[in-house]
N, C-alpha and C positions, 0 to 999 in steps of 0.2 A: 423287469416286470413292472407293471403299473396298471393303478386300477382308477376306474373312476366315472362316472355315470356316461361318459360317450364312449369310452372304448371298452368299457367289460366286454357288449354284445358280443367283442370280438374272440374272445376267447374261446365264445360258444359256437361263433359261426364258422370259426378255423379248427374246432376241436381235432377233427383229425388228421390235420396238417400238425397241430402242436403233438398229438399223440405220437406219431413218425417221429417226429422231429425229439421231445424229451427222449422216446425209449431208445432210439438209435446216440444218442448224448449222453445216458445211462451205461449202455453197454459202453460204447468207448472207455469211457471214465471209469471204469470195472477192468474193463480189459487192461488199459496201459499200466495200473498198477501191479499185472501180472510179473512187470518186465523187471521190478528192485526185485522180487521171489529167485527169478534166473539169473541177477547179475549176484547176489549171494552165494548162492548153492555153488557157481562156476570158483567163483574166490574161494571156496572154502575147497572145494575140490581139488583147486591149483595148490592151496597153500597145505593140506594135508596130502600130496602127493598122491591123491586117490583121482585122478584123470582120467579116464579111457576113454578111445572113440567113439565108443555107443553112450556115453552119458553127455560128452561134448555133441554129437550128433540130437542128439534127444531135445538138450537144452539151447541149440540149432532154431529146430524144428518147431520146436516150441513159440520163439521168438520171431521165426515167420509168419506161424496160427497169428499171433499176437499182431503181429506188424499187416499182417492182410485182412484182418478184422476191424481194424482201424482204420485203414484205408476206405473198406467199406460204409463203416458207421460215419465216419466222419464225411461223406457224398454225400449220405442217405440224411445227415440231422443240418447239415447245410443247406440243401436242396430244399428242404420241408420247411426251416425256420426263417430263412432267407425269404421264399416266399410268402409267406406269413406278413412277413415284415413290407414286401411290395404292394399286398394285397390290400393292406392296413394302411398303409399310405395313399393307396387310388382310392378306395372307398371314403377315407377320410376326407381328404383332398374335393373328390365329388360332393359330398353332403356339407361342407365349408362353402362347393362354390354356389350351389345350389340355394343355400340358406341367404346369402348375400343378394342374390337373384330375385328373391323374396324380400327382401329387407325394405324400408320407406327409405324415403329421403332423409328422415332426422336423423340415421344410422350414421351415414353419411359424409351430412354434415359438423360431425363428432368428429368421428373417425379418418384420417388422413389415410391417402393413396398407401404411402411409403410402410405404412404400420401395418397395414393389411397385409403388403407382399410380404411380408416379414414374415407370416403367421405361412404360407405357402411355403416358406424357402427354411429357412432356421429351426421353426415353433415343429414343424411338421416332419422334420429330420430327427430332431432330439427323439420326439414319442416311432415315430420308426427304431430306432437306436433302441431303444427300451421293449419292443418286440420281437426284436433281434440278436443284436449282443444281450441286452438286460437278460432274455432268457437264460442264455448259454452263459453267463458270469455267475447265473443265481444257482443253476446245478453246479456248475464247476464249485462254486464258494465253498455250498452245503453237501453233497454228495460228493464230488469227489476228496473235498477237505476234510469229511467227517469220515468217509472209507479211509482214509490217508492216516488217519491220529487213530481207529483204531487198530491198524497194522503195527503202526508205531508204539500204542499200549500193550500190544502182545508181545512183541520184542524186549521193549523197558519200560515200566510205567512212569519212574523217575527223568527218566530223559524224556521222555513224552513229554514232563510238567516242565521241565525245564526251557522244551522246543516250542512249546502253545502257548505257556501265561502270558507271554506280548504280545502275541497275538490277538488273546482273550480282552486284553484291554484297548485294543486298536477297536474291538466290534463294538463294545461299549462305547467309547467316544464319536462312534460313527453319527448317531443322531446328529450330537453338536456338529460334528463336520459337514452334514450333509446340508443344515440349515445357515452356516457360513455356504457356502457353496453355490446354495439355491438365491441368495441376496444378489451374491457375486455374478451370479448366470443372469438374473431379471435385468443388473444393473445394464450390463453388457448388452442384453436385447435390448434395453431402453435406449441406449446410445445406438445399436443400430439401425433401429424404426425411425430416429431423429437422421440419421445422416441419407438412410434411404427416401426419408419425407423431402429431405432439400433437394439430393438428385433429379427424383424423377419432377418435383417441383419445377426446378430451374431449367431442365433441359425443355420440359415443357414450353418454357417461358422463353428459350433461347432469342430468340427475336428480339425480345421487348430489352433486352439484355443488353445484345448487340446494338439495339439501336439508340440507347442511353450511354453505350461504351461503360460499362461497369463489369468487364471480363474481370477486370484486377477485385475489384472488391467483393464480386462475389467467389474468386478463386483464396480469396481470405477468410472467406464465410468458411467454403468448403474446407481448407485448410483444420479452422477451428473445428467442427464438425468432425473431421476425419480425425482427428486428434482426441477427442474425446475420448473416441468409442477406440482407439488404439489402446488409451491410458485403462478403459475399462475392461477393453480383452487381455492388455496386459496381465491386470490385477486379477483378474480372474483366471488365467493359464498360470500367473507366478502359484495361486495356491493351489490348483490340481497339480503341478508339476513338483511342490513340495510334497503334497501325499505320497505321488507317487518314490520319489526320493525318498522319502521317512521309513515306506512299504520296503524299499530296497534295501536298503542301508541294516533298517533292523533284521533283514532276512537273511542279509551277509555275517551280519556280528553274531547271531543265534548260529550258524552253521558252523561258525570258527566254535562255539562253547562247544556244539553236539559232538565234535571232529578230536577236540581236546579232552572231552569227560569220556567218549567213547572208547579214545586208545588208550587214557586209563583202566576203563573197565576192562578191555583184550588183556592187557597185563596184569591184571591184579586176579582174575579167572579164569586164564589161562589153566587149563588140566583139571579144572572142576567139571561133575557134571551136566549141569547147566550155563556153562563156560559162555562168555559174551566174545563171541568170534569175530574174525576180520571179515570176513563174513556178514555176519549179521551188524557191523556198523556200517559198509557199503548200501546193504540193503536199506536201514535206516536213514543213512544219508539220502538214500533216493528216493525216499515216502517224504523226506520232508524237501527233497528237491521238486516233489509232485504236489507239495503242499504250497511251494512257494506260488504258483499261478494262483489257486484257491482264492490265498491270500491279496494275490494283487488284482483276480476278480472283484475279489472282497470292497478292496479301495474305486474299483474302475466301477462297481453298481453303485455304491453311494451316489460318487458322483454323477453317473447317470442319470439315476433317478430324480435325483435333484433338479438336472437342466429338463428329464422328462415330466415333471409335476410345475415345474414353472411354464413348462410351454403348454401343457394341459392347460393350465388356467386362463391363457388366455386364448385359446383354441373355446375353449368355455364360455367364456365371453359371446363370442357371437354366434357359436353354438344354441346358447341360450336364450340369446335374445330375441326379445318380445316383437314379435312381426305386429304393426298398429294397421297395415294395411292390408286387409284380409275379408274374406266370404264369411259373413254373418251366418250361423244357424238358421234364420228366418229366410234363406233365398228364396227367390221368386223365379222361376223358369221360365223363359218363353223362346217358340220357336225364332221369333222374330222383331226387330225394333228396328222403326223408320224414321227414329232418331228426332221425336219432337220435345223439345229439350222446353224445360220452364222454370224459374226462381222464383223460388217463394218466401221473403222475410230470409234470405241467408244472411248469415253471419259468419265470419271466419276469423280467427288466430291460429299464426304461426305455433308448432309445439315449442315450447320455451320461452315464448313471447308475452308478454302482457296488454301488447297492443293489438287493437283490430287494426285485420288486414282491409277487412269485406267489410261493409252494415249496411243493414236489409236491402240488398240486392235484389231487384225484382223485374222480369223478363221472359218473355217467350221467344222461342226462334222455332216456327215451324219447317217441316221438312223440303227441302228444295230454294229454302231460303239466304238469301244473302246477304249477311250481316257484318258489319264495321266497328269494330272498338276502339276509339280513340282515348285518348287524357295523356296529364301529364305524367311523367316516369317516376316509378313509383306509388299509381293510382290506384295498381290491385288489378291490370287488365289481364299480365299474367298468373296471375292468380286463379282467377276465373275458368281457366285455361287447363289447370293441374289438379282441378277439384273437377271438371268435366272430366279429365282421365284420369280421377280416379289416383290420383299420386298422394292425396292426402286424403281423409276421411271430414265429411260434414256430418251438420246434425240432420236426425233423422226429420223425414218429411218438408226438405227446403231447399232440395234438387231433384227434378223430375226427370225420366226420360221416356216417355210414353205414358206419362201417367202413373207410371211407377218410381217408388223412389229409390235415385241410383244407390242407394248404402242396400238396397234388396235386390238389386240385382249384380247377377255374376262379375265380378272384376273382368273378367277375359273377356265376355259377352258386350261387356261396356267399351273396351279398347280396343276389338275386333270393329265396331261400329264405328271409330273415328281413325281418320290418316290425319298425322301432327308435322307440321314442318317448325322445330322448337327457335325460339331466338337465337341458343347457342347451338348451331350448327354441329352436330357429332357424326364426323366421318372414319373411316375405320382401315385402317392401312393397309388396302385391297386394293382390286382392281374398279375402275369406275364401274364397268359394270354389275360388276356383286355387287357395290353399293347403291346402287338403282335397284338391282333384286335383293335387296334385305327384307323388305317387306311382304315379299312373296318365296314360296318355295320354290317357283318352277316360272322363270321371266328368262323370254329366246332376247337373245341379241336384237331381234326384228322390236319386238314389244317394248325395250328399254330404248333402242333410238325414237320411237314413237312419243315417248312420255319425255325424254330430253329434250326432243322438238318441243314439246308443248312448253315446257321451262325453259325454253330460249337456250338449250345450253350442248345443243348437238354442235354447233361448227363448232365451238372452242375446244370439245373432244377429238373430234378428228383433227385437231391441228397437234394435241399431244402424238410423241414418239409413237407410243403402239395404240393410238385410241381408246378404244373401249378396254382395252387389256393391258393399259399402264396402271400400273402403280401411284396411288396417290399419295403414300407418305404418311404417318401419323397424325392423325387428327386432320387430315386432308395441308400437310402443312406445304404442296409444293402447287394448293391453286390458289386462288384468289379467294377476298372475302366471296364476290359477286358470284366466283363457281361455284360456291362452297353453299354457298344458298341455294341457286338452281338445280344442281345435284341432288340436296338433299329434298326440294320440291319434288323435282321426280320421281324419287321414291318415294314418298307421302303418296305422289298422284296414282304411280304403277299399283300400290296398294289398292286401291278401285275401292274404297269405306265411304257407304253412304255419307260420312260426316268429313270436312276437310278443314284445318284448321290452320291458318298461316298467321303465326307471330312473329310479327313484323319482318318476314322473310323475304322483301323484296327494298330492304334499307339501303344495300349495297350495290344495287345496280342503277343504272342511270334510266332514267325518263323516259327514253325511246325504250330500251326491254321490258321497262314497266307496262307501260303501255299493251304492249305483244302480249304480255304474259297474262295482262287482265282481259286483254279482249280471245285469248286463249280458254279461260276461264270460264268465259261466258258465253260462247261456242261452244265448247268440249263440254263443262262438266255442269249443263243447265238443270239435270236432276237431282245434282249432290247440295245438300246443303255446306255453306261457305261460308265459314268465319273470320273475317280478318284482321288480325291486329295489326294496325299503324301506329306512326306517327304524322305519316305525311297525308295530307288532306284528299289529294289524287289519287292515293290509292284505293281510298272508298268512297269517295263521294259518288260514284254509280251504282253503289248497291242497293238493294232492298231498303233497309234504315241502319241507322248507325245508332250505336249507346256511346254516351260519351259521357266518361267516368274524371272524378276527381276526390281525391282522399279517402278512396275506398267506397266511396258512395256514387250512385249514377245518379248524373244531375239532370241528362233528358236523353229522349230515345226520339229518333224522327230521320224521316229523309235528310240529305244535306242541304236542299232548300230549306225544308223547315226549322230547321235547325236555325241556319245563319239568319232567318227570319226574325226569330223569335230568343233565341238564348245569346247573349251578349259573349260569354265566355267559349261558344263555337265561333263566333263572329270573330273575335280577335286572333283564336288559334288560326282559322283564314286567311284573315287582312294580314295578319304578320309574317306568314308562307308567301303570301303574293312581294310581299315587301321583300324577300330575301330570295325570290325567285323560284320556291318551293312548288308554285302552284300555278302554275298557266292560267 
């Protein structure tokens, strides 16, 4: 069992799966106690030579009711709890991935890959476990444990106290166990979220790996890492496995007293009569052999619940966390935006930051227009870029987008309006073609070689094994930078958004595609407004006008004539491309 502000709902929303599920777990645990009643009765039967076939049949018959009731209950509270527990995990699972889908950047940037999956794999098992077994440990503990002792108090009340007071004090110490337990479990995740951080890190990286030859040292990282979290699962199984040991041991020694005090009582009552029978200590052995599970429920929900409240908390974590980039209360609706984009005095910091990114920014780019970003790396071009879509929030009234300002109009509204080809190329271990159709629901084979051509990057597809229906690999790791760019152009272009934004997406290819790809550009998409971020001077110097930005600040806006005319720090970035062969 486990409660807590994101899973109670569920208790309410599965109610009558758990109803099935406890009242069939009820019966059982009712019934199987039947069964010490009949191995009594038969022993005392045998031992006072009072036997017949119709009471051996009876007490038979009896024991089949028993045993095919059980059978039943136990279908019926597995089937119901069980699901419970699957149901509990996909809904969870969904509204974890959902909430992340939602999430900004600074989430993010916090938060490590490897620690996340962890929350999906480990965090998300424990609380299943906890709607599952926890259930069935917590009846078993308390109902079957407390039918069980008072069976045992109608037979002897003294051997009752004799067979429960260790026990009584194991429930007691349970807190303190449970909060060793709960340290021991966090530590254990902590060390796993580290070693899964470096995994998926380094394989990521394997290239860069390979290509410094640091197999060995980073197989020493690993080593360390893996060892860690061995030394912490260790420490953490050594003391669930002493519970369970302690739970044992004392269940053992308690049934050697019950077995010794009881055949004293057979003989010393013997021929009285309320005589304590051989009989009725079989029986009694068997309420506390039914007691023993209870009991090691008793140990197995502590510990449950412990790794189920630690993984709660941080399933909580981003549960809760505060979404910064979201629909204002004040939206502004419209059927339509032609995407005339304006700056007005922006200003931008990073969250966490102290430093400006942006200062007062100022610019228009009207619709159909062909605009060029240049500066040096690190000038805020991509900046510019991520506050257009909306990846981070500005202040209000000092980005427009038709005259409205983007923090008032729809996020979705905003990003439906612009196709992004990002500087870090994100391709998704599919076929080329699905990744040409990301951007659309419904793109024919005919329509994505259409927009490959236009990205210059149809032959190099048909020259892969199965074309358009190969497999690219994760993160596109089996093409080139240069495909890895065209590809993801094509799907920016297949997307058909009035707005089209290419940060610095043409780095990688050489001169002649450059070329094809601008004069592509400016053929095909003479209606779409075009924003292009460079660094190379060729690639925009045919546009509309260029901003050309440094330290955050735009120092001129003009054609590339006027520019090289008139600003000294364009004129250099030029002559110095000419000098290094950058610029025809």
């Amino acid at each position: 069992m486990l409660f807590g502000k994101n899973v109670n709902r569920y208790y309410f929303k599965y109610f009558h799966l758990f109803l099935i599920g406890v009242a069939a777990l009820l019966l059982v645990d009712y019934i199987q106690l039947l069964i010490p009643e009949n191995y009594g009765k038969l022993v005392d039967l045998i031992n006072d030579k009072t036997l017949t076939l119709d009471s051996l049949l009876k007490i038979v018959y009896n024991m089949l009711f028993i045993t095919l009731c059980m059978f039943v209950g136990r279908f019926a509270w597995r089937l119901a709890v069980l699901n419970v527990g699957v149901k509990v995990e996909t809904d969870l699972r969904i509204r974890m991935f959902n909430k992340m889908a939602s999430l900004s950047q600074d989430y993010f940037q916090i938060h490590k890959t490897g620690a996340q999956m962890a929350l999906y794999t480990n965090d998300l098992m424990s609380i299943k476990n906890c709607f599952t077994d926890g259930i069935i440990f917590f009846i078993d503990a308390f109902f079957l444990g407390g039918l069980a002792i008072y069976k045992m108090v109608k037979i002897n009340v003294l051997l009752t106290i004799i067979a429960s007071t260790p026990l009584v004090f194991l429930v007691l110490f349970g807190g303190i166990i449970g909060k060793i337990i709960d340290k021991r479990y966090d530590a254990r995740q902590k060390a796993f979220e580290n070693l899964s951080d470096f995994v998926q890190e380094h394989f990521s990286g394997i290239a860069v790996i390979k290509a410094f030859v640091k197999e060995k040292l980073e197989l020493r990282e690993f080593i360390k890492n893996n060892k860690e979290f061995s030394e912490k699962n260790v420490g953490f199984i050594k003391f669930s496995v002493a519970l369970d040991v302690l739970f044992s041991t004392l269940i053992g020694s308690i049934t050697v007293i019950i077995i010794g005090y009881g055949t004293h009582l057979v003989i010393t009552t013997s021929g009285a009569e309320d005589a304590f029978t051989a009989g009725k200590l079989i029986e009694f052995v068997s309420y506390f052999g039914q007691l023993t599970w209870p009991a090691m429920a008793l140990a197995s929900l502590i510990n449950m619940i412990s790794q189920g409240s630690a993984s709660l908390k941080r399933i909580n974590k981003l549960l809760n966390y505060e979404v910064m980039v979201k629909d204002g209360k004040d939206i502004v609706k419209v059927d339509h935006l032609d995407g005339y984009i304006e700056c007005k005095n922006l200003d931008f910091t990073y969250p966490g930051s102290a430093v400006k990114t942006l200062e007062n920014i100022n610019f228009t780019i009207r619709p159909g227009e062909k605009v060029g970003i240049i500066g040096r790396t690190g000038c805020g071009k991509t900046t510019i870029v991520d506050l257009l879509t909306r990846v981070y929030n500005v202040e209000e009234n000092t980005l427009f987008i038709d005259g409205i300002d983007i923090m008032k109009l729809p996020i979705k509204q905003v990003r439906d309006l612009i196709a992004y080809v990002p500087q870090d190329n994100f391709l998704y271990n599919d076929t080329v073609l699905n990744n040409i159709a990301f951007s659309k629901e419904h793109l024919s084979l005919v329509e994505a070689k259409k927009f490959a051509k236009f990205a210059c990057v149809d032959d190099n597809i048909m020259e892969f094994p199965h074309q358009y229906d190969t497999i690219i690999g994760e993160r596109g790791v089996s093409l080139s930078g240069g495909q890895k760019q065209r590809i993801s152009m094509a799907r920016a272009m297949a997307k058909d958004a009035p707005i089209l934004i290419l940060d610095d997406a043409v780095s990688a290819v050489d001169t002649k595609t450059e070329a094809e790809i601008l004069k592509t550009l400016k053929e095909h998409f003479q209606d779409k407004t075009i924003i292009m971020i460079a660094h190379r001077v060729s690639t925009i110097a045919s546009l509309d006008k260029i901003i050309l930005m440094d330290n955050g600040k735009i120092v001129a806006i003009g054609t590339n004539d006027e520019l090289y005319a008139n600003v000294p720090m364009y004129q250099e970035i030029v002559d110095l491309q000419r000098l290094e062969g950058g610029d025809e």
